[in-house]
ZALUMKE-126154 format. One line per 3 residues: number of its first residue (from 1); for each residue y negated, z, x of C-alpha. Coordinates in Angstrom, 1 decimal. Layout:
REM residues N
NUM	Y Z X  ...
//
This chain:
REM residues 548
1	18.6 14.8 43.1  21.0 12.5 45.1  19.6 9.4 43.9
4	16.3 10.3 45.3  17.9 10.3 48.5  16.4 7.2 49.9
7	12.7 7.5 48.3  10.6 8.8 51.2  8.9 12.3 50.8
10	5.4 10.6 49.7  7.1 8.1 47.6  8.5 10.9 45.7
13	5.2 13.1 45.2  4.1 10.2 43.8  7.0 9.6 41.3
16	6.9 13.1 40.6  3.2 12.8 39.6  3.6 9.6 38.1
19	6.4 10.8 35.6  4.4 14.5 34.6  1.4 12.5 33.1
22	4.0 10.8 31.2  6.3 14.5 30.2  6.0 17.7 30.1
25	7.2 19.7 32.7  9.9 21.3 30.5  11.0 17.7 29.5
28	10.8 16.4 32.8  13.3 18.6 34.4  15.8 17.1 31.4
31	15.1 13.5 33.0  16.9 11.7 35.8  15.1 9.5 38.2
34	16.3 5.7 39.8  16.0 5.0 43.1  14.0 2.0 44.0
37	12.2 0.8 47.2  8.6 2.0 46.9  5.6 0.1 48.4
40	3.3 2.5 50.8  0.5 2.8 48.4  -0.8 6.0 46.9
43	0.1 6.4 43.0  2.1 3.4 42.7  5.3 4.2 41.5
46	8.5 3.1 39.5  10.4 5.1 37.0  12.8 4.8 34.5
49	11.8 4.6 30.9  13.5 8.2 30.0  12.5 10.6 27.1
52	14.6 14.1 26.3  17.4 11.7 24.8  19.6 10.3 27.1
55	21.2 7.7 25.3  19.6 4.3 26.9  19.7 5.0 30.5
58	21.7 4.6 33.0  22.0 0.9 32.1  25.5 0.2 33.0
61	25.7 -2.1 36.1  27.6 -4.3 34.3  25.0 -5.6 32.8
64	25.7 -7.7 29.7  26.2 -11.6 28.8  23.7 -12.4 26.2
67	21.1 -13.9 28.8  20.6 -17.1 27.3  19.9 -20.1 30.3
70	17.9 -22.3 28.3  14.1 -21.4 26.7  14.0 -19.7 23.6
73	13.1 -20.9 20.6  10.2 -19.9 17.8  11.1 -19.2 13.9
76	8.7 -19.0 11.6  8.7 -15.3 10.2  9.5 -14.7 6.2
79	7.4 -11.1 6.4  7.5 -7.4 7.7  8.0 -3.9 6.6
82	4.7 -3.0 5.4  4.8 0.5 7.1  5.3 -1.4 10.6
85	3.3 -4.8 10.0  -0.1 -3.8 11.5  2.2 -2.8 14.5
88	4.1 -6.0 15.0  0.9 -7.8 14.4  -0.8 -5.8 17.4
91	-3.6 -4.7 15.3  -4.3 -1.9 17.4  -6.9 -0.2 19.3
94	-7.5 2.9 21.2  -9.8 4.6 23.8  -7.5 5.3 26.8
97	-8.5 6.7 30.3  -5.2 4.6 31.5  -4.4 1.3 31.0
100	-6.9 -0.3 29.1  -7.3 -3.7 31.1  -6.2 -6.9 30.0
103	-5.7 -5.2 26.4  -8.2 -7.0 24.1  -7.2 -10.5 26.0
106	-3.4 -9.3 25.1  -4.2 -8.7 21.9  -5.7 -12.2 21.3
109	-2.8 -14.1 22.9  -0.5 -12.5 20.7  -2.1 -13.0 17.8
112	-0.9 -16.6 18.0  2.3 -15.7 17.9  2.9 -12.9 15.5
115	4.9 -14.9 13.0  6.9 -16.0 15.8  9.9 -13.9 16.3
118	13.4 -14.1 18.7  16.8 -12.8 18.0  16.8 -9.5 20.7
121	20.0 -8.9 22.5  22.4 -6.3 20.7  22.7 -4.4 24.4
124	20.6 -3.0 26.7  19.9 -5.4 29.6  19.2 -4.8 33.4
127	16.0 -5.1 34.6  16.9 -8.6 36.7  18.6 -9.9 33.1
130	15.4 -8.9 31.5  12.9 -11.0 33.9  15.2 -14.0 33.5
133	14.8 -14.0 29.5  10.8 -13.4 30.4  10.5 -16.4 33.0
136	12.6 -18.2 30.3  9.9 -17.4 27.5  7.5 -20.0 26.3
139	4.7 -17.5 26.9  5.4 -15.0 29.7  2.0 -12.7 29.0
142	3.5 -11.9 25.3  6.6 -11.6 25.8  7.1 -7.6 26.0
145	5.3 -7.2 22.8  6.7 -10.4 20.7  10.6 -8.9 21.9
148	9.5 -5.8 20.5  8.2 -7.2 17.2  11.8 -8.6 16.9
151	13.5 -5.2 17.5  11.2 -4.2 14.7  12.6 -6.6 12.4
154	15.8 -6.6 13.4  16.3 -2.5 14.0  17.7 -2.9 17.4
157	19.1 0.0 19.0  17.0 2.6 20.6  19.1 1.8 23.7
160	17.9 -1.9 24.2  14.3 -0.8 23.4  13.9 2.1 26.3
163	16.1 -0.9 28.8  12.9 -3.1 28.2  10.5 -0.8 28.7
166	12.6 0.5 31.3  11.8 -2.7 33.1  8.2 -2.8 32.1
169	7.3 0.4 33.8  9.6 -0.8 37.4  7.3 -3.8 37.3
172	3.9 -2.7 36.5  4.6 1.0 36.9  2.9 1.8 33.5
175	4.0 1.4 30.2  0.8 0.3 27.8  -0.3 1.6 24.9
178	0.4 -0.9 22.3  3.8 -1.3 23.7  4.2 2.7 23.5
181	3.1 2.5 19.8  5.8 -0.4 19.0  8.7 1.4 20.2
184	6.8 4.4 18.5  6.9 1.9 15.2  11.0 1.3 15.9
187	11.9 5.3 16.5  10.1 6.0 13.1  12.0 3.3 11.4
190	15.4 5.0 12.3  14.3 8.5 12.0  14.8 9.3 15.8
193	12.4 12.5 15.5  13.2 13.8 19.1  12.2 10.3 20.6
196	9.2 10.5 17.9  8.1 13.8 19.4  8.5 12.7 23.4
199	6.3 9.7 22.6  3.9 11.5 21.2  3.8 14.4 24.0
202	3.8 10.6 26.2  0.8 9.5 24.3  -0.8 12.8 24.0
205	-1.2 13.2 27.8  -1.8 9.5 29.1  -4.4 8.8 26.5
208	-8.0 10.7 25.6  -7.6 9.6 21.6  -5.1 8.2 19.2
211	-6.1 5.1 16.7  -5.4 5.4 12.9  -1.8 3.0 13.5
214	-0.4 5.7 15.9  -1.1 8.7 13.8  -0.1 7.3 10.8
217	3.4 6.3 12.1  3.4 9.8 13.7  2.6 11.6 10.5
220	5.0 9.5 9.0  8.0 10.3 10.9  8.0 13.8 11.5
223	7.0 14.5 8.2  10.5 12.9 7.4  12.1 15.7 10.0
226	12.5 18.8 10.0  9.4 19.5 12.4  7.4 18.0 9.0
229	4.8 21.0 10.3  3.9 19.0 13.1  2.8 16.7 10.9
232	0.2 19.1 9.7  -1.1 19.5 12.8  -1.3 16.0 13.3
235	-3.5 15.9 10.2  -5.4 18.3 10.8  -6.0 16.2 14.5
238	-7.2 13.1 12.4  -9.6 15.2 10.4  -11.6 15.6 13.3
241	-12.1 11.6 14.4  -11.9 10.2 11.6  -11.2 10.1 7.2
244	-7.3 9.8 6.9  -5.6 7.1 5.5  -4.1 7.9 1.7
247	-0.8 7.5 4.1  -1.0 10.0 6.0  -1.7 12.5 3.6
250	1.1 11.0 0.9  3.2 11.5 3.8  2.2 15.5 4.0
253	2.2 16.0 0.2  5.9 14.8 0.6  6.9 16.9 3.4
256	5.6 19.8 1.6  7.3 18.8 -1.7  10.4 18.3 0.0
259	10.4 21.9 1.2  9.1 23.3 -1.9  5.9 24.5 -1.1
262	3.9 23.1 -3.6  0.9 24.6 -3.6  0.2 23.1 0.0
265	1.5 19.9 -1.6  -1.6 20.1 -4.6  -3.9 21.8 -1.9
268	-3.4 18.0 -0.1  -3.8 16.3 -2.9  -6.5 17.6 -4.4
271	-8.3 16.7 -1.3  -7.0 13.6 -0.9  -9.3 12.6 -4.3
274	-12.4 14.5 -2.9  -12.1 11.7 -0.3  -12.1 9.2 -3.0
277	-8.7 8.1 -1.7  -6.5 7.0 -5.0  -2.7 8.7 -4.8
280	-0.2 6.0 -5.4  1.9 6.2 -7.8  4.8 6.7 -5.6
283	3.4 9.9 -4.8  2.6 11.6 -8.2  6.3 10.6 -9.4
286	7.1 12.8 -6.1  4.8 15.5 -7.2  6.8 15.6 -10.5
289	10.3 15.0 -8.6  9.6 17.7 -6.3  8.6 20.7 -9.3
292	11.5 20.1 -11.5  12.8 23.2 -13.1  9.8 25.4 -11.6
295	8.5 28.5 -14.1  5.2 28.5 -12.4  2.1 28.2 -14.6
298	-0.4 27.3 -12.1  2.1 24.1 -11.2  2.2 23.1 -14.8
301	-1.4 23.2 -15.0  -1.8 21.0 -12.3  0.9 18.9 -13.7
304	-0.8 18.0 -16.8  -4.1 17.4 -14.5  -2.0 14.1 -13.6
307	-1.1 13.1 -16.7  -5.0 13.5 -17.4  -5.8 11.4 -14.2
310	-3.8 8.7 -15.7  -5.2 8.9 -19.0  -8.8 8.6 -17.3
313	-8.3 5.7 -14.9  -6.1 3.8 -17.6  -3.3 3.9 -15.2
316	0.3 3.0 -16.5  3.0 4.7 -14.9  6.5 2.0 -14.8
319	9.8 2.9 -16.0  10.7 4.9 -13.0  8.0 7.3 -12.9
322	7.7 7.3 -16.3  11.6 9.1 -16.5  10.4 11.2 -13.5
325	8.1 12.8 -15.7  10.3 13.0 -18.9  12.9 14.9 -16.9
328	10.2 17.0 -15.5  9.1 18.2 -19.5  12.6 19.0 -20.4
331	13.5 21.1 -16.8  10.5 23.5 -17.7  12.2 26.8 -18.5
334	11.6 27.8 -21.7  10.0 25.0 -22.5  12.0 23.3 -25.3
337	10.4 19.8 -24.2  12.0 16.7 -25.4  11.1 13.0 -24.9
340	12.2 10.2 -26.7  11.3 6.4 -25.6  10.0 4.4 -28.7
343	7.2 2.0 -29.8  4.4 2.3 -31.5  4.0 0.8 -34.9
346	0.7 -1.3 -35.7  -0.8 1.3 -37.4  -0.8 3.1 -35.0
349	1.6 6.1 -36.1  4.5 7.4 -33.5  8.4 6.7 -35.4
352	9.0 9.8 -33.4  6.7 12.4 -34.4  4.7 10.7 -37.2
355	1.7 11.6 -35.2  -1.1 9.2 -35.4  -2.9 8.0 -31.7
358	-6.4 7.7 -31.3  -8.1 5.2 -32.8  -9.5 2.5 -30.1
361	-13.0 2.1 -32.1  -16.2 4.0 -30.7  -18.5 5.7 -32.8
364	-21.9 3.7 -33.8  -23.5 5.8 -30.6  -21.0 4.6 -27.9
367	-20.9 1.6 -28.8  -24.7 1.4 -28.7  -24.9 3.0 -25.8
370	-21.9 0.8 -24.3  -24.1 -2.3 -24.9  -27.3 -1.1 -23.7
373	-25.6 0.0 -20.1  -23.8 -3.9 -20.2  -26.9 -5.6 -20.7
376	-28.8 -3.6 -17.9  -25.8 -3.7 -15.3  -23.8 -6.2 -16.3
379	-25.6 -9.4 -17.8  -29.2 -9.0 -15.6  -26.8 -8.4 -12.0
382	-23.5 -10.4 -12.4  -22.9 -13.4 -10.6  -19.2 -14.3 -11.3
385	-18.3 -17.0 -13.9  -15.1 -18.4 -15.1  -13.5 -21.6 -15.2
388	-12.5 -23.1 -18.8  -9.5 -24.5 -19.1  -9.0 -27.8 -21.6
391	-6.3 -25.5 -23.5  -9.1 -24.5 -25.6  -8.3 -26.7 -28.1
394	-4.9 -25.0 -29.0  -6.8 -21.5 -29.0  -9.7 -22.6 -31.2
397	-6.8 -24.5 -33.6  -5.1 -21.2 -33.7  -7.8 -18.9 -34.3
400	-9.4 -21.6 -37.1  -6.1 -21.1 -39.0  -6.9 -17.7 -40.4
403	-10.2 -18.5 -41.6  -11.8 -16.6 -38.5  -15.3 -17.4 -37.5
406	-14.9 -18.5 -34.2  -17.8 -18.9 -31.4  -16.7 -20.8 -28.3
409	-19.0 -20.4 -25.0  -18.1 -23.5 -22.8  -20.4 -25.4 -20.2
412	-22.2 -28.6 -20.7  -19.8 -30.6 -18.4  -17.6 -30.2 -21.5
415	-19.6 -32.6 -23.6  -19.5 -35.4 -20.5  -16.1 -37.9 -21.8
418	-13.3 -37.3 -19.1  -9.7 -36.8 -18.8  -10.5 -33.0 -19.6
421	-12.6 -33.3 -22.1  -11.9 -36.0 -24.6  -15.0 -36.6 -26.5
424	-13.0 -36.8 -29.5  -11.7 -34.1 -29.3  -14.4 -31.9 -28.7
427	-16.2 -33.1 -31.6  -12.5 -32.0 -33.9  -13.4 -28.4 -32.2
430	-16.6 -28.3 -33.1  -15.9 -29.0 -37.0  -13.8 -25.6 -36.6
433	-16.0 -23.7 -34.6  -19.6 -22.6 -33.4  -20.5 -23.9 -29.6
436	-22.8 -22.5 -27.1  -23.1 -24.7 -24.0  -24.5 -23.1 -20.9
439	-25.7 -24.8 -18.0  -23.4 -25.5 -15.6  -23.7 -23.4 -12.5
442	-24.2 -20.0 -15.4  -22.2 -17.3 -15.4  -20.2 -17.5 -19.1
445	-18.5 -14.0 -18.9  -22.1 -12.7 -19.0  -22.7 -14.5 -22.1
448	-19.3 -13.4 -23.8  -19.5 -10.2 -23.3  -23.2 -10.2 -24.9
451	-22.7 -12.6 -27.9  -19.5 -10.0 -28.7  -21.2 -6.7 -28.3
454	-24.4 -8.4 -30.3  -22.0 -9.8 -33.1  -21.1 -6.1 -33.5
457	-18.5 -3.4 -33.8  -15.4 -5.7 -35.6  -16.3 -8.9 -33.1
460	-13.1 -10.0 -30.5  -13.4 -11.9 -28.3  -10.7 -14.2 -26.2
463	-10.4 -14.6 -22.6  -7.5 -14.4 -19.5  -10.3 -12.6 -17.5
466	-9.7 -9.5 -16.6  -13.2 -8.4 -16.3  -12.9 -6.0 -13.5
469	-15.4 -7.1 -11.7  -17.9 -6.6 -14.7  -16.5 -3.2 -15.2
472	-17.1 -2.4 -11.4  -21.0 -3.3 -12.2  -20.8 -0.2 -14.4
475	-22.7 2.9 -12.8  -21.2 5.8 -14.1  -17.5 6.8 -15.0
478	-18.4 7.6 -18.9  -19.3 4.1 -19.3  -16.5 2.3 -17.2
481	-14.0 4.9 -20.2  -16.0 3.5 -23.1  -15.6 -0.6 -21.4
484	-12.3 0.2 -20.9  -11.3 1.7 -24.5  -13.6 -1.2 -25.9
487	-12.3 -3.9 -24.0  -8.6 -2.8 -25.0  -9.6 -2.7 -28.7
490	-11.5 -6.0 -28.5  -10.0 -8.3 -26.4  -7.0 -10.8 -27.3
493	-4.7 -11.9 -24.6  -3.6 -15.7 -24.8  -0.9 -17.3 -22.5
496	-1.3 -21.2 -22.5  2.1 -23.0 -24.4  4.3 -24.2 -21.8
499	7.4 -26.6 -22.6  6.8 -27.1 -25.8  6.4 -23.7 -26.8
502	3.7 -22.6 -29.2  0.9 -20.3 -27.0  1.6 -16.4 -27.5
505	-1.6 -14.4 -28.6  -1.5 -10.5 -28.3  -3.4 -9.0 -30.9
508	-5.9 -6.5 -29.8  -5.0 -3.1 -30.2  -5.9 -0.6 -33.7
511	-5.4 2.4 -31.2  -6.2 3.6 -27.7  -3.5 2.8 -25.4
514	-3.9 5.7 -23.6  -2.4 8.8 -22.1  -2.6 11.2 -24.9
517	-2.1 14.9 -26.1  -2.1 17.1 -28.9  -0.9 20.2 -26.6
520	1.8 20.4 -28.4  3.2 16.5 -27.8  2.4 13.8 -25.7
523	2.4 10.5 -25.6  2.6 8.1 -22.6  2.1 4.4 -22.3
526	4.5 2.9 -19.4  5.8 -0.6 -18.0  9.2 -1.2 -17.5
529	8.6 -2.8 -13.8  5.6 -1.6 -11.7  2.8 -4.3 -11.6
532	-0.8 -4.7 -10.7  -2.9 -3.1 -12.9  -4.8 -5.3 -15.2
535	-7.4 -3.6 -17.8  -6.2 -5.5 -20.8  -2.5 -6.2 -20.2
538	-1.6 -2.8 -21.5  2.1 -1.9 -22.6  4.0 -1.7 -25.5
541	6.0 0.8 -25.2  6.2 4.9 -25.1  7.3 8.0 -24.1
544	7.0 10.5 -27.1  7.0 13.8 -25.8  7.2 17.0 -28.0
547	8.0 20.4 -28.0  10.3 21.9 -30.6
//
């Protein structure tokens, strides 16, 4: 305790008490203290930034020379880490019993400058070195917060992070949240789990509740340690406050995947979905990752619950995931699993297996009932519409060419003479085609999708829409499956011509591009690149799974 040698005996109560609402006891005795001149006022007090890790502090007295003389600069920003962006953006809030003022105007200030960034010095600095690179900051009130953005971006050193809040806390004696929750946001995104853990025992005592940003970067990097329990807990802390994020559980189903425990890791996921929140599809490759080679029938079962999820919500898994789960039929022992990659011919009938998919028509009663349920939900309460494009000519020129029976749904602006719509023209389309014009301000997707399900069962219809937003007006999930299957059986994808190049039509599909099973094969649409999902831009190509 030498270097408390000069801190009167008041002074140091203080410190003392200052520094146990910001450690533990047990921690606290693994901290050293810096001597400063302390002002005769109760609970004011100055302390070094110091967690259970001593690797920032003492700040050598050297000091460093990076301390640039002149003001520094602003450079746009190109983008952040997505698990850190909400972070560096300051989009946080809490309910704290210290510290609170001034934090909503902080807040604001800084949102002006959250694409601003500046290049962070490679060493820790001293606190004098750090007030002159402050005073020499375009905009002083930010500048704790914008320098640890930059650290964010640039993964500085732990080291040069605890020197600046170091200097924080000898200046204001406090350290606030949102500045606690960046250099939270930095310790996560180097895996420093013991620094994770001291912030959090920090954060745990100074402050009466946690927001959704600070738990979810907890979860996420302890879950990533070998304390991943902890991140349980944490959970099971969220729970109580609030619905967590899909993050924070993907992060548990991980942790417990990673040590094998799957049935905690389905237990998780299972009610992840009775919270309506969607897994990604990073985290059911890790669910079939993580059970490679297990004999357990209850895992397979849950297994092939995924592959049915995906079948349901027409989701396609990419190339990645789509291996993932290849690997994962032909590690099951006993199994005699083997996939092949392939595609399907037009008929419909797997080169693998010869097995024939399901056929993308509905029977007379779905489709009945598919077109009752889009006139009641659809056509009397959308209010979306599309724009035409003058392109149309090449599409009705190309569909005309087989002798098709074409029916174009346009607006009446079309029939006005203008650079888009060349009254010549128009009138060549019409000797190929049937028109409908609708008012201009109408909604035209309602009217294609009715003059296709009222020209019946073999109509197609063609249109870059995706027509999620009519499929959203759909109240029930048995109808949303039969839009879906129709819509991938009915509608033809075009791609205007560009350099020349003659326009590309996809063909509606003979059968259901679906996840599908015999239970002794399956058979698995994928991408080869992960991409939003779109409801008609299915794939071409397959995994053919069978057993031998």
């Amino acid at each position: 305790m030498a270097l408390l040698s000069q801190i009167s005996q008041q002074g140091f109560q203080a410190l003392l008490w200052k520094c146990r609402m910001f450690w533990p006891v047990s921690r606290f005795q693994q901290l050293f203290a810096v001597s400063f001149s302390i002002p005769n006022r109760e609970k004011i007090n100055y302390f070094s930034f110091m967690t259970s890790s001593s690797t920032a502090l003492p700040v050598s007295p050297k000091g460093t020379d990076v301390v640039p003389t002149k003001k520094i600069d602003y450079e746009e920003e190109k983008g952040w880490d997505d698990e850190t962006k909400e972070v560096s953006e300051g989009k946080f809030h809490s309910s704290s019993s210290v510290g609170a003022p001034k934090k909503q105007l902080m807040s604001q200030v800084l949102s002006r400058h959250r694409f601003r960034r500046i290049q962070p010095p490679e060493k820790p600095l001293k606190s004098e070195e750090w007030n002159r690179l402050r005073e020499n900051f375009h905009s002083p009130e930010v500048f704790e917060e914008v320098m640890l953005n930059s650290m964010i971006k640039y993964n500085s050193p732990i080291d040069v992070a605890k020197s600046l809040l170091t200097q924080v806390a000898q200046s204001n004696g406090d350290i606030a949240y949102n500045l606690l929750v960046k250099y939270l946001a930095l310790c996560v995104q180097q895996g420093q789990t013991a620094e994770i853990q001291d912030v959090y025992d920090i954060m745990k005592i100074r402050f009466k509740t946690l927001e959704s940003g600070a738990y979810s970067l907890l979860i996420k990097g302890l879950s990533n340690s070998d304390r991943w329990k902890m991140a349980l807990s944490l959970l099971e802390e969220v729970k109580k406050i609030m619905i967590p994020s899909r993050t924070n559980y993907e992060s548990c189903i991980k942790a417990a995947g990673r040590h094998q425990e799957m049935s905690l890791a389905f237990e998780l996921y299972h009610e992840m979905l009775s919270k309506d929140l969607m897994p990604t599809l990073d985290i059911l490759k890790a669910l079939f990752d993580f059970s490679r080679g297990m004999k357990d029938a209850e895992l397979r079962k849950e297994l092939f619950g995924i592959l049915l999820h995906l079948r349901e919500n027409q989701i396609y898994p990419h190339k990645t995931f789509m291996r993932s789960i290849k690997l994962w039929f032909e590690s099951i022992p006993g199994g005699n699993w083997r996939g092949h990659l392939t595609n399907i011919k037009d008929c419909g009938q797997c080169p693998v297996c010869s097995h024939q998919l399901e056929d993308s028509d509905l029977t007379e009663e779905e489709y009945n009932n598919l077109r009752e349920r889009i006139i009641k939900d659809v056509i009397h309460g959308t209010d979306t519409f599309r724009k035409t494009s003058p392109q149309l000519f090449d599409a009705v020129n190309y569909l005309a060419k087989g002798n098709t029976r074409v029916l174009v749904l346009g607006r009446k602006h079309m029939l006005s003479n203008s650079s888009n719509w060349r009254r010549e023209i128009m009138k060549e389309m019409q000797n190929k085609a049937d028109f409908f014009f609708a008012e201009n301000i109408s909604e035209d997707d309602a009217f294609l999708l009715y003059a296709t399900l009222q020209s019946g069962k073999h109509c197609k219809f063609v249109t870059r829409d995706f027509l999620r937003d009519h499929k959203a007006c759909l109240t029930d999930s048995l109808t949303r499956h039969l839009f879906r299957k129709w819509q991938r059986g009915h509608q033809i994808v075009f791609s205007p011509s560009e350099g020349g190049k003659p326009m590309k039509f996809l063909p509606a599909f003979r059968y259901d591009c679906v996840v599908q099973t015999t239970g002794d094969t399956w058979h698995i649409p994928y991408k080869d690149i992960f991409e939003e999902k779109y409801s008609y831009q299915v794939p071409r190509k397959w995994l053919c799974i069978q057993r031998k």
